[in-house]
N, CA, C and O atoms as a DFTB+ gen file, in Angstrom:
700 C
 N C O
     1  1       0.824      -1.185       0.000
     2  2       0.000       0.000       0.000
     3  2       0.869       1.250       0.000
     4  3       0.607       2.307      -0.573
     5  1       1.963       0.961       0.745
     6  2       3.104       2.386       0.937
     7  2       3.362       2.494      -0.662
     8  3       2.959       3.485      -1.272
     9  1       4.173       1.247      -1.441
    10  2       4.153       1.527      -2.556
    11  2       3.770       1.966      -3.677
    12  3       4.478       2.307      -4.624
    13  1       2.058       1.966      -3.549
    14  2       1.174       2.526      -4.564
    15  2       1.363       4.243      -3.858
    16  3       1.938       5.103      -4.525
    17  1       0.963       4.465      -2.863
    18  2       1.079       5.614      -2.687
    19  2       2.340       6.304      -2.802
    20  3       2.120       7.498      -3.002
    21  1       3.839       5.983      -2.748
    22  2       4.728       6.384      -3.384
    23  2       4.465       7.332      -5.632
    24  3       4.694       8.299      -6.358
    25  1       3.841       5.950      -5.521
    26  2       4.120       6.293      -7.583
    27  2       2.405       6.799      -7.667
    28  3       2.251       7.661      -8.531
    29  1       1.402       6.500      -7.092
    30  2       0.389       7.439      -7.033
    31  2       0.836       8.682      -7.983
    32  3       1.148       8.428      -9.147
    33  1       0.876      10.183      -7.451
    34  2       1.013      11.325      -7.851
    35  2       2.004      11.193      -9.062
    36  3       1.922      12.104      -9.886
    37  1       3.000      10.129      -9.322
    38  2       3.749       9.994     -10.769
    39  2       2.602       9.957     -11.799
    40  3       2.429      10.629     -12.816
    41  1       1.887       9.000     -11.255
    42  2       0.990       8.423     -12.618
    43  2      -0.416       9.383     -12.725
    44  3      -1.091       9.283     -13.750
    45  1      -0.885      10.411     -11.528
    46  2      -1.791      11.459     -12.131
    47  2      -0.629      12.199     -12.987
    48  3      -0.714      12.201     -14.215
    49  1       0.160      12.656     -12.509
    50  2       1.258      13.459     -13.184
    51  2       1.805      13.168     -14.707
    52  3       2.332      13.976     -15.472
    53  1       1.598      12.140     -14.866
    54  2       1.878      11.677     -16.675
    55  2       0.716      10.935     -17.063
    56  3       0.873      10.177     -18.020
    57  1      -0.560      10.994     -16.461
    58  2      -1.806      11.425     -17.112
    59  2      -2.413      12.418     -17.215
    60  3      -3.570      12.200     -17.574
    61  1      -2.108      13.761     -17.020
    62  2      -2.526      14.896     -16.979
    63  2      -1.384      15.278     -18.175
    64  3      -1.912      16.124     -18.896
    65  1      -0.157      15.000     -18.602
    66  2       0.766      15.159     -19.024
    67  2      -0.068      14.648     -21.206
    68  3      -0.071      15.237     -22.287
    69  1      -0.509      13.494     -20.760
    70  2      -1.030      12.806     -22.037
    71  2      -2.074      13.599     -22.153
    72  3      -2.256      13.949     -23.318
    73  1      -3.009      14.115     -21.212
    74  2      -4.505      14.718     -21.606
    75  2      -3.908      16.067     -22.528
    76  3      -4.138      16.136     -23.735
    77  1      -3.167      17.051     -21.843
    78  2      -2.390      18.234     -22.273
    79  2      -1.767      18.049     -23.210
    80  3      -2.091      18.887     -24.052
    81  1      -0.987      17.372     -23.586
    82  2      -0.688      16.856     -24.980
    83  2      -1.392      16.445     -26.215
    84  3      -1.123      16.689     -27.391
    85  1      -2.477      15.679     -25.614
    86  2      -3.409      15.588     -26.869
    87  2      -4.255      16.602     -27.355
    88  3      -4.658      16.841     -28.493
    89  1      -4.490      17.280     -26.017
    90  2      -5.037      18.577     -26.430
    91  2      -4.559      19.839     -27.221
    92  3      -5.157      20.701     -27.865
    93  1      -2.646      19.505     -26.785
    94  2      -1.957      20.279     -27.416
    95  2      -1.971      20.289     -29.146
    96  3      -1.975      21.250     -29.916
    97  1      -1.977      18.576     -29.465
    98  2      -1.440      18.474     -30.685
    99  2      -2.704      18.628     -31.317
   100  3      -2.469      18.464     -32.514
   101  1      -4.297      18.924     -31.120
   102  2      -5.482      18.607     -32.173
   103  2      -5.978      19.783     -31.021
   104  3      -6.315      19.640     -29.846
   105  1      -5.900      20.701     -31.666
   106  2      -7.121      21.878     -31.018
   107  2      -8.880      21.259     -31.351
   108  3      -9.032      20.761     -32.466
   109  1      -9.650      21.284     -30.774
   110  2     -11.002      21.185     -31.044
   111  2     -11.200      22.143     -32.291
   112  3     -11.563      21.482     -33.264
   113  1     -11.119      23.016     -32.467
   114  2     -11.138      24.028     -33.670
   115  2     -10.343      24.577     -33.938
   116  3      -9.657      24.507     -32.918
   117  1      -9.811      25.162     -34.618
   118  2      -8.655      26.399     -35.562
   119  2      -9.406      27.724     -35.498
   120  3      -8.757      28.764     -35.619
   121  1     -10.793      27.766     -35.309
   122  2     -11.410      29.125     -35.467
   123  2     -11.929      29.220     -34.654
   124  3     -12.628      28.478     -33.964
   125  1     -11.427      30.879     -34.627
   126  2     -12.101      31.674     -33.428
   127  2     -13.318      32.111     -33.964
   128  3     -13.159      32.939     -34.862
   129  1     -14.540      31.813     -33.697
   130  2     -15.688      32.379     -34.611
   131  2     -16.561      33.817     -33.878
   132  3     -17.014      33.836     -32.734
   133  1     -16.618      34.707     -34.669
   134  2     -17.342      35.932     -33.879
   135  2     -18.587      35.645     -33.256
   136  3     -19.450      34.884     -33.693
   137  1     -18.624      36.394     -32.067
   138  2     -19.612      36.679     -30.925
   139  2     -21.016      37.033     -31.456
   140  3     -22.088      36.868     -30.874
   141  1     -20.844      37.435     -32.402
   142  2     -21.246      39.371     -33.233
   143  2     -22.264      38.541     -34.413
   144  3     -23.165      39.180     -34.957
   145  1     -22.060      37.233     -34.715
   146  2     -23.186      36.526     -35.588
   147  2     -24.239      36.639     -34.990
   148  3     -24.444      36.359     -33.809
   149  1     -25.204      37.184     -36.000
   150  2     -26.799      37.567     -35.497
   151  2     -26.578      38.837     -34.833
   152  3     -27.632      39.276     -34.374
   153  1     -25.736      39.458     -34.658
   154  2     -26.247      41.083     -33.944
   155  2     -26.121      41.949     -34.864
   156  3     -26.006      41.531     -36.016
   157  1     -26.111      43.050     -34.669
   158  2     -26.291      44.368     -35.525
   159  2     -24.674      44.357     -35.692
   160  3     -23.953      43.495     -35.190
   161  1     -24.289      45.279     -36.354
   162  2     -22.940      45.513     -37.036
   163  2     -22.289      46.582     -35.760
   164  3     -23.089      47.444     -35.394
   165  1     -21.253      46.587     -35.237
   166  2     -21.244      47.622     -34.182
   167  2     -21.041      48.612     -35.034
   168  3     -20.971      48.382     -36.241
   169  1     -20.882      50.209     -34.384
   170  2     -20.856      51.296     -35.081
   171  2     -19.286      51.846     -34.781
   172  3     -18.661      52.054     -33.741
   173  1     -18.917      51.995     -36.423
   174  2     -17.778      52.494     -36.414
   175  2     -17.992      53.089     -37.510
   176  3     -19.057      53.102     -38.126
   177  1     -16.803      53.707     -37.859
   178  2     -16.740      55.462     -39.299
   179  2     -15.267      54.888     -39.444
   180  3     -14.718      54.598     -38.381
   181  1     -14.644      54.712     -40.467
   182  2     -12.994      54.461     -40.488
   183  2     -12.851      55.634     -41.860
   184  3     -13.442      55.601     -42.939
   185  1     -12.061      56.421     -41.460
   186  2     -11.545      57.162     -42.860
   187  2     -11.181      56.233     -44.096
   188  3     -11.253      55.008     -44.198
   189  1     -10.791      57.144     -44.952
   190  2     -10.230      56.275     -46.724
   191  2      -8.974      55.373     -45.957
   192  3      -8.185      55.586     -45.036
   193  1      -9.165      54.641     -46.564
   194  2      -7.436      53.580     -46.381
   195  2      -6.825      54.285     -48.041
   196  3      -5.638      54.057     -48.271
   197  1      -7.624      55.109     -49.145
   198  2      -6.614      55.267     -49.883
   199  2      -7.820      56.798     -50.595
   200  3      -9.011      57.105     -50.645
   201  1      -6.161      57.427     -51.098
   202  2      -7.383      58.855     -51.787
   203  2      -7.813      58.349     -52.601
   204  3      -7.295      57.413     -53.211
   205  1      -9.388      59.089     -52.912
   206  2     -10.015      58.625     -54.434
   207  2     -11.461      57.627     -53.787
   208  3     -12.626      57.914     -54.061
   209  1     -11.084      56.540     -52.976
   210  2     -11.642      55.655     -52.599
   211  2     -12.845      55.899     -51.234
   212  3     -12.234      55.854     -50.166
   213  1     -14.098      56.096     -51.069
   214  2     -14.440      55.996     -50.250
   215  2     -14.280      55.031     -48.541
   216  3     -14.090      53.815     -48.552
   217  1     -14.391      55.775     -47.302
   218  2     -13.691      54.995     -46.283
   219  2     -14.814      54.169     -45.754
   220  3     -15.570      53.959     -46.702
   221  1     -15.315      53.542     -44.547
   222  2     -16.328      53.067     -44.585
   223  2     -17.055      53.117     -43.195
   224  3     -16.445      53.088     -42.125
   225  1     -18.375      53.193     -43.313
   226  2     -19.234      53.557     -41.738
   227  2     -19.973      52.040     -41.714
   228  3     -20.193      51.267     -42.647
   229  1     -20.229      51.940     -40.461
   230  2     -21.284      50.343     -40.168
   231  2     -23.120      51.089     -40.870
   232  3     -24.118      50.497     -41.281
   233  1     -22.795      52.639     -40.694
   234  2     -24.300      52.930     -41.225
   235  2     -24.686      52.459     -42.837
   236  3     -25.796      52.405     -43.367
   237  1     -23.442      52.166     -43.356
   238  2     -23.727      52.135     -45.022
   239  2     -24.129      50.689     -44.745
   240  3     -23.287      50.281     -45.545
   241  1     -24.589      49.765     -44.383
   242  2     -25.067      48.045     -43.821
   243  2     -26.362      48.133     -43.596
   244  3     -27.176      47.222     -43.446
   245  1     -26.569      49.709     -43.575
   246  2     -28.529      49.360     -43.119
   247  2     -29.291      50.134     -44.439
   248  3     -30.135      51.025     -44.347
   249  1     -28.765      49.555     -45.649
   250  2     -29.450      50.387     -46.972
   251  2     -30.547      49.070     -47.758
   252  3     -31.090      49.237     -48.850
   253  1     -30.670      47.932     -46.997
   254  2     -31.915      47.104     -47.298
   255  2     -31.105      45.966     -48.407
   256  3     -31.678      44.971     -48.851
   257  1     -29.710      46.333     -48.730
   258  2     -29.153      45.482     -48.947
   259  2     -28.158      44.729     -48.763
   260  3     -27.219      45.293     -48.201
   261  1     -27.924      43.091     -49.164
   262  2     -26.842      42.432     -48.596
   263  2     -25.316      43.230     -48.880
   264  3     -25.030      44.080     -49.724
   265  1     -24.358      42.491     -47.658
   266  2     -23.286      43.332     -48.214
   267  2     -22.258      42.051     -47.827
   268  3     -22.638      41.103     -47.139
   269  1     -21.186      42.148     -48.260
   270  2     -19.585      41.456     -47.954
   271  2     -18.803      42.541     -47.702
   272  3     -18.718      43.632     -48.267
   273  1     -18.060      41.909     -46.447
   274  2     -16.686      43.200     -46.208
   275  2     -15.878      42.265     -45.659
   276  3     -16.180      41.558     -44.699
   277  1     -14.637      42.245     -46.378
   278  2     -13.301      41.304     -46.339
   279  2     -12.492      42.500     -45.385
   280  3     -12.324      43.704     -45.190
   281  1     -12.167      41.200     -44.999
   282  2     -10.814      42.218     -43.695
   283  2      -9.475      41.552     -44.360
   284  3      -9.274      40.338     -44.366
   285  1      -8.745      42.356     -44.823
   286  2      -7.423      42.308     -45.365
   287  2      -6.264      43.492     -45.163
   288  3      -6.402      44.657     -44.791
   289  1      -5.062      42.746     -45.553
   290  2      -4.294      43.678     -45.647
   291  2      -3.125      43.270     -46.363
   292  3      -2.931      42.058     -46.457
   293  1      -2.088      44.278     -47.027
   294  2      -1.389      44.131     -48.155
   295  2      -0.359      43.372     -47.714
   296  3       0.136      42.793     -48.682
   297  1       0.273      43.067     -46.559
   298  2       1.457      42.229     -45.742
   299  2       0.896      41.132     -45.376
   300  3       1.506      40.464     -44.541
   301  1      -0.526      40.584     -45.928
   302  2      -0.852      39.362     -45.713
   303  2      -1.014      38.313     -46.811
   304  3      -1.827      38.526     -47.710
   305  1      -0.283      37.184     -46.793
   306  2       0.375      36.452     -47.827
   307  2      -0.920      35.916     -48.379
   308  3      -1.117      35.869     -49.593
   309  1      -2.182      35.339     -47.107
   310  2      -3.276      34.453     -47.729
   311  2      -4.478      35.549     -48.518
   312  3      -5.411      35.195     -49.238
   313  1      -4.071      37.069     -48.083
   314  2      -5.154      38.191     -48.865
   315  2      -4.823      37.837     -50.140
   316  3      -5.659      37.389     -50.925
   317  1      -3.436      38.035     -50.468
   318  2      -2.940      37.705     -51.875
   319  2      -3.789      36.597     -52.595
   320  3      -4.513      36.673     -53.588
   321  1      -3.416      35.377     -51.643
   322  2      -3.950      34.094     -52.000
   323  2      -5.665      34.006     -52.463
   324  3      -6.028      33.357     -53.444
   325  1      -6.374      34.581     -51.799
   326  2      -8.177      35.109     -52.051
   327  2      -8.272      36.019     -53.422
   328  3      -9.215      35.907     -54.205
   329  1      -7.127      36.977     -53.620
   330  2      -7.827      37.961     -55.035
   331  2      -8.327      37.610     -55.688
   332  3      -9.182      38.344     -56.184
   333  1      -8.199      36.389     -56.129
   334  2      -9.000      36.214     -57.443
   335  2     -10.401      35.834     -57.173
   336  3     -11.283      36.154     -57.969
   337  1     -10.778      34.857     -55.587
   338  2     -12.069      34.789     -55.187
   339  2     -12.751      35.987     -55.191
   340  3     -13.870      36.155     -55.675
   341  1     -11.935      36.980     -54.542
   342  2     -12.667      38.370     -53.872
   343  2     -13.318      39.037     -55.354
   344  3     -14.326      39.742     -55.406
   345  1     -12.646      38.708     -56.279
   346  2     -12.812      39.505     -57.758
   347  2     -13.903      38.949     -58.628
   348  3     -14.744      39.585     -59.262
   349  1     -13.719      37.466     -58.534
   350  2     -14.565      36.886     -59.257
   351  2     -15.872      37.022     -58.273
   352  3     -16.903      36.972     -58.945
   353  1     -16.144      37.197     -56.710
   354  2     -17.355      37.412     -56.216
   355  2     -17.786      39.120     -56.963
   356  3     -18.813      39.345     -57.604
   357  1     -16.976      39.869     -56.732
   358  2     -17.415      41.285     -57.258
   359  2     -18.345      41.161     -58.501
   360  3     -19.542      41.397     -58.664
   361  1     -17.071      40.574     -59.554
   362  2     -18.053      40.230     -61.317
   363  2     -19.218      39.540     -60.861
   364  3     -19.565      38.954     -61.887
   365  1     -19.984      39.259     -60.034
   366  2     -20.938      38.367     -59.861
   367  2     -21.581      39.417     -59.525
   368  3     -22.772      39.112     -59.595
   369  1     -21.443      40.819     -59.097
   370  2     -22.382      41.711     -58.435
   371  2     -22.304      41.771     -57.460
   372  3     -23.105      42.573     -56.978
   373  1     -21.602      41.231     -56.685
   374  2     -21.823      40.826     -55.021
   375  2     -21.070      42.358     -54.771
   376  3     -20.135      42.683     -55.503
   377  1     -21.546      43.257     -53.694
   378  2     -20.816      44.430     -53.497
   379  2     -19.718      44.058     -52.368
   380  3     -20.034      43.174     -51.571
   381  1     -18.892      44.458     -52.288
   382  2     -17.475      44.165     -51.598
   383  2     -16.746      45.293     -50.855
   384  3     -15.716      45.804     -51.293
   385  1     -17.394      45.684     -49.602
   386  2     -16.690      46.528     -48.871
   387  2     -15.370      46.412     -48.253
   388  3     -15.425      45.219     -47.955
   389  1     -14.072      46.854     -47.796
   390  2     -13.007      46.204     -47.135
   391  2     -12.673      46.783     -46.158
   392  3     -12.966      47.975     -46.061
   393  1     -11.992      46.160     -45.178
   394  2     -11.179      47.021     -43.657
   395  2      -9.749      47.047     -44.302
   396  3      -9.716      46.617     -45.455
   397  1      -8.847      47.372     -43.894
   398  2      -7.857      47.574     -44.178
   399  2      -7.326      47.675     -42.626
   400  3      -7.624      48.523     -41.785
   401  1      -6.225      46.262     -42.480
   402  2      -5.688      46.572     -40.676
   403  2      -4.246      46.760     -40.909
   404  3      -3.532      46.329     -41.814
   405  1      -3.935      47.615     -39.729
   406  2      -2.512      48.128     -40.108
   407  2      -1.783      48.579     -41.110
   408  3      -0.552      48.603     -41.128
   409  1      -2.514      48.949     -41.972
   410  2      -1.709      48.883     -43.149
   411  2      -1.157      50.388     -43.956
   412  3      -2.028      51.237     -43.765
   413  1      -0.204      50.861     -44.634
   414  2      -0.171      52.339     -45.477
   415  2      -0.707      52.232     -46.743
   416  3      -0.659      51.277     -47.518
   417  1      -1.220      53.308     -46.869
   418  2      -2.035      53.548     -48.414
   419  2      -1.106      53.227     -49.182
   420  3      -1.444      52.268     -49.876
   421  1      -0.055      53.592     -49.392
   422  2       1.146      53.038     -50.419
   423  2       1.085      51.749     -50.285
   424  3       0.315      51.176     -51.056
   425  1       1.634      51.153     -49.581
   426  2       1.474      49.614     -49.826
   427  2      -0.277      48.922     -49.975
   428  3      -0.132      47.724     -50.214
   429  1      -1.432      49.186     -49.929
   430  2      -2.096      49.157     -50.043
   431  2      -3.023      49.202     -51.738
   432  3      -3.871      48.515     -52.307
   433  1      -2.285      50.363     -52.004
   434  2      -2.475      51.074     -53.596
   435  2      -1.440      49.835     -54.355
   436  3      -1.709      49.302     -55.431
   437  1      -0.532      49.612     -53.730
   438  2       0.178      48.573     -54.363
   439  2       0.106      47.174     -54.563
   440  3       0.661      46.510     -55.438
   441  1      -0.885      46.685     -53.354
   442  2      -1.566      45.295     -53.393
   443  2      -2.736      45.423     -54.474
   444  3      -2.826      44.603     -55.388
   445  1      -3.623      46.482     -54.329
   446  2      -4.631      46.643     -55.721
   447  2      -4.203      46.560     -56.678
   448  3      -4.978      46.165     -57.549
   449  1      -2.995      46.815     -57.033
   450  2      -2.515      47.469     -58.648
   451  2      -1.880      45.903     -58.820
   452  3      -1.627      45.794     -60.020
   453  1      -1.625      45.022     -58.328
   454  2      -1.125      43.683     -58.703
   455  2      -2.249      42.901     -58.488
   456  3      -2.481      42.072     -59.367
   457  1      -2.909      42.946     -57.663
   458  2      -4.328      41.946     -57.150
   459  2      -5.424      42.104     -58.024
   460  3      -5.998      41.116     -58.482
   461  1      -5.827      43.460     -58.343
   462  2      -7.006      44.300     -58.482
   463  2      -7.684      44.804     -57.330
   464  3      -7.171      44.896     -56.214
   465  1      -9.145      45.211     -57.708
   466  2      -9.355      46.109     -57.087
   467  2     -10.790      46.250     -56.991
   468  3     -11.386      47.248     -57.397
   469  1     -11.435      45.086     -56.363
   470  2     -12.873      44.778     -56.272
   471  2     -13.552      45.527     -55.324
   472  3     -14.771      45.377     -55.234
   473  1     -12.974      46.305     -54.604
   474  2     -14.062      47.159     -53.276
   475  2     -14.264      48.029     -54.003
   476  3     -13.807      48.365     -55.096
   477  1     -15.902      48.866     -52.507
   478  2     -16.488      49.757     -53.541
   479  2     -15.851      50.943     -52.467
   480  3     -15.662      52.136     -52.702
   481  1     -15.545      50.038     -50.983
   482  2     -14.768      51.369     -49.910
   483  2     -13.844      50.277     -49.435
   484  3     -13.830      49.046     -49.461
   485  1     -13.100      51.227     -49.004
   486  2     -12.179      50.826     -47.931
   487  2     -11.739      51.827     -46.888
   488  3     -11.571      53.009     -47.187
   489  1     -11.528      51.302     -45.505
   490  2     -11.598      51.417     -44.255
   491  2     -10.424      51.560     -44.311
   492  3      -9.887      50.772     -45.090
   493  1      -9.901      52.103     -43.911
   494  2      -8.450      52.494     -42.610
   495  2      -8.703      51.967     -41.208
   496  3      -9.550      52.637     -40.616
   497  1      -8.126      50.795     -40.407
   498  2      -8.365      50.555     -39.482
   499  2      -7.197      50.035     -38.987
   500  3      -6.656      48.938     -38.849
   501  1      -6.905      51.695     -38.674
   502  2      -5.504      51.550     -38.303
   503  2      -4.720      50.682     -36.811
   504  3      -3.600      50.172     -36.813
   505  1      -5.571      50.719     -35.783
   506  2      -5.617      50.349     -34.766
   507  2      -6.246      48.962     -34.420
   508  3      -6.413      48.491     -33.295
   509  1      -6.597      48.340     -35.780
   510  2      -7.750      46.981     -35.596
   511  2      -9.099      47.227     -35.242
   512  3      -9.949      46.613     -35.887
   513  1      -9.574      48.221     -34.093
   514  2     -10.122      48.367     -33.829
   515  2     -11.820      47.970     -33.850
   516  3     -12.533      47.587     -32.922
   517  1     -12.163      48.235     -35.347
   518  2     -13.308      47.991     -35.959
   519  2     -13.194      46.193     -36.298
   520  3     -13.982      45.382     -35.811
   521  1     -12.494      45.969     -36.864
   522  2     -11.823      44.742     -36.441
   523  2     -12.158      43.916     -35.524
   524  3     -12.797      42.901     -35.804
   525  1     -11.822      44.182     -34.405
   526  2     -12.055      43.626     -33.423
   527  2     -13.536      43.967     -32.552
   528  3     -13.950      43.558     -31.468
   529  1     -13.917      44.600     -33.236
   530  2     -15.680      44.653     -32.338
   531  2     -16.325      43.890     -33.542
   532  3     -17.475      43.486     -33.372
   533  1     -15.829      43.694     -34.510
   534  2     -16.546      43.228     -35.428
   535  2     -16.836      41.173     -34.765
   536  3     -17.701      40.310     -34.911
   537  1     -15.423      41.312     -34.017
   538  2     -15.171      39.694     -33.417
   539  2     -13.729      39.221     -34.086
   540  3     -12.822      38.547     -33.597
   541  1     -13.844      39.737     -35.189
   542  2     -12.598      38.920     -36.441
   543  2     -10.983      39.049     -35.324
   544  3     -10.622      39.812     -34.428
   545  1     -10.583      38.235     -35.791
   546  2      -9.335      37.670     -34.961
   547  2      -8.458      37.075     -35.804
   548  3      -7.930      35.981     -35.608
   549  1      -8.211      38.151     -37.231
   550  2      -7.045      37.567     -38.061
   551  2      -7.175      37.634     -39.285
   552  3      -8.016      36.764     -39.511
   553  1      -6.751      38.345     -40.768
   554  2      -6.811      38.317     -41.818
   555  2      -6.392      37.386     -42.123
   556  3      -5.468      36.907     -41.465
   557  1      -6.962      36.649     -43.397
   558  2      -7.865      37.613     -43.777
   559  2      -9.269      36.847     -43.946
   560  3      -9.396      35.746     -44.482
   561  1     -10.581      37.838     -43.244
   562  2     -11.916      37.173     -42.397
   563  2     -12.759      37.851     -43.693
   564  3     -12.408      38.738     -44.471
   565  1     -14.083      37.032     -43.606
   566  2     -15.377      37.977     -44.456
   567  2     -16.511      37.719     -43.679
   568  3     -16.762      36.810     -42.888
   569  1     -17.130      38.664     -44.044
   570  2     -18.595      38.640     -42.722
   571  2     -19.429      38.738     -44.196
   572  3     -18.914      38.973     -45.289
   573  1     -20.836      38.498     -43.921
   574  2     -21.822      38.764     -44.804
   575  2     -22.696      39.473     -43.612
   576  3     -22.901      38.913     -42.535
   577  1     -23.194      40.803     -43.951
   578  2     -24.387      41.498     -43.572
   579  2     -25.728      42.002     -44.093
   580  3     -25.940      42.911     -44.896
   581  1     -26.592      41.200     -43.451
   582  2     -27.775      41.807     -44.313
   583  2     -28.156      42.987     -44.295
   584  3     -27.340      43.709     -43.721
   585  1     -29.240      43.625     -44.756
   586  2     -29.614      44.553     -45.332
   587  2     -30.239      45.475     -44.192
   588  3     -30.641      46.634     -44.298
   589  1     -30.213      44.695     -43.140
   590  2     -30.751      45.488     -41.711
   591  2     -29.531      45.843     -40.931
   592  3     -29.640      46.635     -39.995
   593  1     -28.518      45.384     -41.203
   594  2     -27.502      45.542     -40.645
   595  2     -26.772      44.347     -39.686
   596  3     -25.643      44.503     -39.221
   597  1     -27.354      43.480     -39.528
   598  2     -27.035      42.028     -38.952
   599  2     -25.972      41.680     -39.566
   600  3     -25.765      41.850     -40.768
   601  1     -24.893      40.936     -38.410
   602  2     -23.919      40.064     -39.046
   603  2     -24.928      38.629     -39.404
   604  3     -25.905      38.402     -38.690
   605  1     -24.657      37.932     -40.295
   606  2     -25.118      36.577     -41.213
   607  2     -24.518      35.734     -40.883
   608  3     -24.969      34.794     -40.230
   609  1     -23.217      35.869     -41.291
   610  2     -22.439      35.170     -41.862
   611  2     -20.304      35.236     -41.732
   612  3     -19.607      36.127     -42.219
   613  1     -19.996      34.489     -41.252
   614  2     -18.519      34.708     -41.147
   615  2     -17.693      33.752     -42.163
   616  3     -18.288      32.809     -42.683
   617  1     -16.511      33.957     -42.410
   618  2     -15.733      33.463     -43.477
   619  2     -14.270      33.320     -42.694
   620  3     -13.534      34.273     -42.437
   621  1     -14.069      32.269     -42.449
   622  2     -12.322      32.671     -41.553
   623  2     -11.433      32.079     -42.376
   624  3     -11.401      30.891     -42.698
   625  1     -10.493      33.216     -42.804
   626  2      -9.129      32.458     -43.862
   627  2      -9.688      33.048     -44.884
   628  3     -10.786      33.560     -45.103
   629  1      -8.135      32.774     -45.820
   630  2      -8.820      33.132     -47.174
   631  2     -10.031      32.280     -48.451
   632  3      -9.851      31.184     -48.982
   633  1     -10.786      32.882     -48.580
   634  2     -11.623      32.140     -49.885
   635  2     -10.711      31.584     -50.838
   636  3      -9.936      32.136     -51.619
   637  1     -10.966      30.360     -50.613
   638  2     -10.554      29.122     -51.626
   639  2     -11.405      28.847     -52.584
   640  3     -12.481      28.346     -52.260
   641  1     -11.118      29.111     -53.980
   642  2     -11.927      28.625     -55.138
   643  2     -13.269      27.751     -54.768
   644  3     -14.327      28.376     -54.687
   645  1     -13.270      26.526     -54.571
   646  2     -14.019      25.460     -53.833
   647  2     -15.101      25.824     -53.474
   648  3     -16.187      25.330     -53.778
   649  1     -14.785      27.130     -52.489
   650  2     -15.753      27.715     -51.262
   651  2     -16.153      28.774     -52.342
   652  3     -15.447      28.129     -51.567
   653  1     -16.445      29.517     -53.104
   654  2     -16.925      30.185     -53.434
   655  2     -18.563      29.809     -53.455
   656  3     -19.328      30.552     -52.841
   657  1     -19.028      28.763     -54.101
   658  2     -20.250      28.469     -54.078
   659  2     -21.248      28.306     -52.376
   660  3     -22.393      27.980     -52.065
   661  1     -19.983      28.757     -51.641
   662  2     -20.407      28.857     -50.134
   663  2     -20.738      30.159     -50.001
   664  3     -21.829      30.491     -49.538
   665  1     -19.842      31.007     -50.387
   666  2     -19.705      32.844     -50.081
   667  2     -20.840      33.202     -50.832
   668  3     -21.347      34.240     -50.406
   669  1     -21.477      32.658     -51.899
   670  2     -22.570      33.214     -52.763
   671  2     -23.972      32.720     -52.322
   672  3     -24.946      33.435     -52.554
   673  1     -24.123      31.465     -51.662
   674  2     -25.204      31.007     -51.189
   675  2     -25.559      31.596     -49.980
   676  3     -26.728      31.824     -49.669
   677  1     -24.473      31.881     -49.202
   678  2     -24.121      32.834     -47.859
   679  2     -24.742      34.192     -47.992
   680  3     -25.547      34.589     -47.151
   681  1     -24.278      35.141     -49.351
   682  2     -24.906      36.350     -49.843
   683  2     -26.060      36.362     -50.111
   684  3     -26.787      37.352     -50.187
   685  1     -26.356      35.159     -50.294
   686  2     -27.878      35.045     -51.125
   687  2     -28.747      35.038     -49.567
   688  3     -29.493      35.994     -49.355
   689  1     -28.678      34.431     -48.977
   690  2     -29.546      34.213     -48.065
   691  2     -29.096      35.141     -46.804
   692  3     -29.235      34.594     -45.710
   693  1     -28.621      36.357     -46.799
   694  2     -28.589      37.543     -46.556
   695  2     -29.530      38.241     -46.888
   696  3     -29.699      39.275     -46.242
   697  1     -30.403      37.941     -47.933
   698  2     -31.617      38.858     -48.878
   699  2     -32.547      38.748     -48.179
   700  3     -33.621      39.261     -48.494
């Protein structure tokens, strides 16, 4: 009996060791998913992220129609990786608002001019800020909002070809 109670506390100790480990190596999820699905859009105003370009308010979300707004930025390798989704949703009609986090209009003007250039605004959000009340926790994210101003719909990572027929059925039933 002395003996079990000797190695006792070993063997909680390298079973707590295996639980933490397995937990370590397989997260239950990869995504952090926003709070903010089903609520109103919080209220924010972000100036131009570039001249020429309109900047963007949460009030432009309550005009009775659906909307998409991609959170990107030009130092992010997987935004790159989405342009051509983000573009080919635009040619579809889908309107395409953007945040812009951390980022300078120069380098910004410079991701459009190689990517293109599917928004109808873009945000300056310089601080994350809007960003982060929005829930999003990482470029590059897409929300779908309906026409009342409700978040719908979230998108985490970049749009993969594949998924497009997701992002459009997503828009659709925003209506």
């Amino acid at each position: 009996m002395k003996r079990l109670a000797v190695w006792l506390p070993l063997l909680f100790f390298a079973a707590f060791l295996v639980v933490v480990g397995l937990g370590l190596r397989k997260p239950s999820s990869p995504m952090i998913l926003s709070q903010m699905i089903g609520k109103p859009v919080p209220s924010f105003a972000l100036a131009p992220a570039l001249p020429g370009k309109p900047g963007l308010a949460s009030t432009a979300f309550r005009d009775g129609r659906p909307h998409m707004v991609n959170i990107f930025a030009s130092w992010c390798i997987p935004c790159a990786a989405e342009a051509p989704q983000i573009l080919a949703l635009a040619e579809r009609g889908i309107p395409i608002d953007a945040i812009a986090i951390r980022d300078r209009p120069e380098d910004i003007a410079a991701f459009l001019a190689r990517w293109g250039d599917p928004y109808r605004a873009i945000g300056a959000d310089t601080n994350s800020a809007a960003q982060m009340s929005l829930g999003s926790s990482g470029v590059p994210e897409t929300f779908v909002i309906d026409g009342r101003g409700i978040i719908r719909y979230q998108h985490f990572g970049e749009i993969r070809p594949e998924q497009l027929p997701e992002m459009i059925q997503a828009y659709e039933a925003a209506r």
